[in-house]
LUMVEXGU-447941 format. One record per residue: residue number from 1; chain; x, y, z of N, C-alpha, C in turn; residue in three letters. Coordinates in pm, 1 decimal. Example, Ala and Ser with C-alpha at 12.3 -4.5 7.8 and 13.67 -1.06 7.14 Angstrom:
// residues 2
 num cadena     n_xx     n_yy     n_zz    ca_xx    ca_yy    ca_zz     c_xx     c_yy     c_zz residuo
   1      A   1319.0   -569.0    780.0   1230.0   -450.0    780.0   1320.0   -330.0    780.0     ALA
   2      A   1285.0   -225.0    708.0   1367.0   -106.0    714.0   1290.0      3.0    787.0     SER
This chain:
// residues 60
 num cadena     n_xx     n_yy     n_zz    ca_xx    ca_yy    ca_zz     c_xx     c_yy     c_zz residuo
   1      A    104.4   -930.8   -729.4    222.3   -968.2   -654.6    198.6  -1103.5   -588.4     UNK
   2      A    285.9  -1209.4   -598.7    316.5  -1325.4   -548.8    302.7  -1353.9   -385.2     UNK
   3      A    384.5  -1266.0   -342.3    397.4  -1214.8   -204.9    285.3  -1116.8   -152.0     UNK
   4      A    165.7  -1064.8   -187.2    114.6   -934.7   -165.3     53.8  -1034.1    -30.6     UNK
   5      A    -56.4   -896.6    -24.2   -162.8   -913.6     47.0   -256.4  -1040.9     84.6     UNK
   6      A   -353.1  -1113.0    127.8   -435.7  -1194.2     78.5   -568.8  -1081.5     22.1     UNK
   7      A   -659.9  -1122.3    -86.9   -773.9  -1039.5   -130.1   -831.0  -1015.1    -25.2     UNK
   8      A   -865.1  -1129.9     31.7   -992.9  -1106.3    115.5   -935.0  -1020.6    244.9     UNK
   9      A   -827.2   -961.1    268.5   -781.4   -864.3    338.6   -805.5   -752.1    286.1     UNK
  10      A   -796.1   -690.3    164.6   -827.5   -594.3     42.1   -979.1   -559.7     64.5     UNK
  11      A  -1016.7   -674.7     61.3  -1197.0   -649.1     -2.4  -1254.1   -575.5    175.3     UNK
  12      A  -1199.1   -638.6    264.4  -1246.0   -617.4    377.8  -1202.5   -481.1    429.1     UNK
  13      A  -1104.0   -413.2    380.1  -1063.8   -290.5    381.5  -1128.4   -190.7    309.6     UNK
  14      A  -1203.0   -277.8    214.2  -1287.5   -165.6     93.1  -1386.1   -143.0    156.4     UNK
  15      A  -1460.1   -238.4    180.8  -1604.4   -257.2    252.2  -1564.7   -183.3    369.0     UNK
  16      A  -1482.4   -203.2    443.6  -1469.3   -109.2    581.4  -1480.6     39.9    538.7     UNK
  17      A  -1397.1     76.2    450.7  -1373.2    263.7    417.5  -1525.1    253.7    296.1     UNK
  18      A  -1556.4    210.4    285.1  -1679.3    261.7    178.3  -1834.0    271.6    311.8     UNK
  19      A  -1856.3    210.2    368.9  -1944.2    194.4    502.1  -1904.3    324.0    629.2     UNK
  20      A  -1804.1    281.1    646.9  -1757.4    391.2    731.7  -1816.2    575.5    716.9     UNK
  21      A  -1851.3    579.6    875.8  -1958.4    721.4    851.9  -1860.4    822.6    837.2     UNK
  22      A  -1703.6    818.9    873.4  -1657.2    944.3    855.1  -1517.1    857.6    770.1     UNK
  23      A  -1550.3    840.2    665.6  -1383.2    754.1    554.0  -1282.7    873.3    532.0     UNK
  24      A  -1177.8    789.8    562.2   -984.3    865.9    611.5   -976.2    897.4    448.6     UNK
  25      A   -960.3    962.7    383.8   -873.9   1010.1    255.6   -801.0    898.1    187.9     UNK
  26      A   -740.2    819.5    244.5   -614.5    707.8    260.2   -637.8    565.0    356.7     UNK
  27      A   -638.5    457.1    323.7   -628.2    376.0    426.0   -562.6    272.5    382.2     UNK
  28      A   -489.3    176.4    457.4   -335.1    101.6    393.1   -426.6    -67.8    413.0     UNK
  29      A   -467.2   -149.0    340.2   -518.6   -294.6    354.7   -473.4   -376.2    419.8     UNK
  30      A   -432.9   -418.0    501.7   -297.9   -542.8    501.4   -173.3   -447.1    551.7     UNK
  31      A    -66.4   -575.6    651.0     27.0   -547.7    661.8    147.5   -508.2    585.9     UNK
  32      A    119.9   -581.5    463.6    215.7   -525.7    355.6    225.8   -376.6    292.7     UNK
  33      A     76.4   -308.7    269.7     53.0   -214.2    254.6    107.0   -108.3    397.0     UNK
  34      A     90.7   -147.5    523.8     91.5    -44.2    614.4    250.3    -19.7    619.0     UNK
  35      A    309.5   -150.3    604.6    489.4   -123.2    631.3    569.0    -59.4    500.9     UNK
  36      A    478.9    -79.3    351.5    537.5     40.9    271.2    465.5    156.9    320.0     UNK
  37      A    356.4    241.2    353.4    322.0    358.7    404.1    424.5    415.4    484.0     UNK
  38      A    497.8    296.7    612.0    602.5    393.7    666.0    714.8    404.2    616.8     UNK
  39      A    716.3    327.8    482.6    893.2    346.1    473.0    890.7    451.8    346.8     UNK
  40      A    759.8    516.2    306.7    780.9    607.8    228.1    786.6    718.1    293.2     UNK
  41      A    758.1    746.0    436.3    799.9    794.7    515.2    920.0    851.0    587.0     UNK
  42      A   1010.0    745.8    583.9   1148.7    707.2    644.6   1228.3    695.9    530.9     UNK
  43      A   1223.1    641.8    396.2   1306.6    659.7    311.7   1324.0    791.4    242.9     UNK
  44      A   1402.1    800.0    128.2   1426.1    947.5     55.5   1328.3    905.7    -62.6     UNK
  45      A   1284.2   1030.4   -109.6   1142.5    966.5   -229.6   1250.3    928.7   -374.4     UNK
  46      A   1342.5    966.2   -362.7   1379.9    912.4   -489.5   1445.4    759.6   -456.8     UNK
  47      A   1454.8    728.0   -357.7   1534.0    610.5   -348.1   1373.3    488.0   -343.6     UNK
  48      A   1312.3    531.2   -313.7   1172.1    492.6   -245.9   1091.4    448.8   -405.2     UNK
  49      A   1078.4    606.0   -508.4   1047.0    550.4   -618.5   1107.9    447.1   -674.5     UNK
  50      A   1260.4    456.8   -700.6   1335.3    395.0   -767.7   1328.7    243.5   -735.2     UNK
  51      A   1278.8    198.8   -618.7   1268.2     75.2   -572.6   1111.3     22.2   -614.0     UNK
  52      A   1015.3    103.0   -593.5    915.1     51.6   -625.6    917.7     40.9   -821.5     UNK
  53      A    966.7    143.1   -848.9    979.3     90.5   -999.5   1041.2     -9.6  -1043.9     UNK
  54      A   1183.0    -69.1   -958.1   1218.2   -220.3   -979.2   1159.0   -290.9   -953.5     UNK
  55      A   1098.9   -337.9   -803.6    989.1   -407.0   -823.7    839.7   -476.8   -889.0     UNK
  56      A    847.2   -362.8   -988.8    734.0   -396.2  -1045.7    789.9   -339.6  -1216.5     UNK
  57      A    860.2   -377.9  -1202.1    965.9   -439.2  -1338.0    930.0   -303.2  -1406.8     UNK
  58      A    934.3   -206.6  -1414.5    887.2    -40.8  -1478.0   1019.6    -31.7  -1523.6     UNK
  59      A   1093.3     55.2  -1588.4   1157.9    152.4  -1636.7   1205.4    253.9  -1486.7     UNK
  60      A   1321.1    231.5  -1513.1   1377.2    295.0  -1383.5   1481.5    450.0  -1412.6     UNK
């Protein structure tokens, strides 16, 4: 993605949950990642899929 994350926000999130003495199941990299976590939350999952499959040009 054009717009995503920066890596070195990514990598520093990896290294954090791989080190970490007790690692969360889940952890979101970056702000971009944390504000889709809540809106899959807040949206309806089919409206939620249906958007992430346009975005990333899939079969809708």
């Amino acid at each position: 993605m054009k717009d995503g994350d920066d890596p070195a926000v990514v990598a520093k999130a990896i290294v954090t949950a791989a080190t970490d003495k007790k690692p969360k199941l889940r952890c979101a990299a970056g702000p971009l990642a944390s504000r889709l976590t809540m809106a899959r939350h807040l949206v309806p999952t089919g409206t939620f899929d249906k958007r992430i499959r346009k975005n990333n040009r899939l079969p809708v």
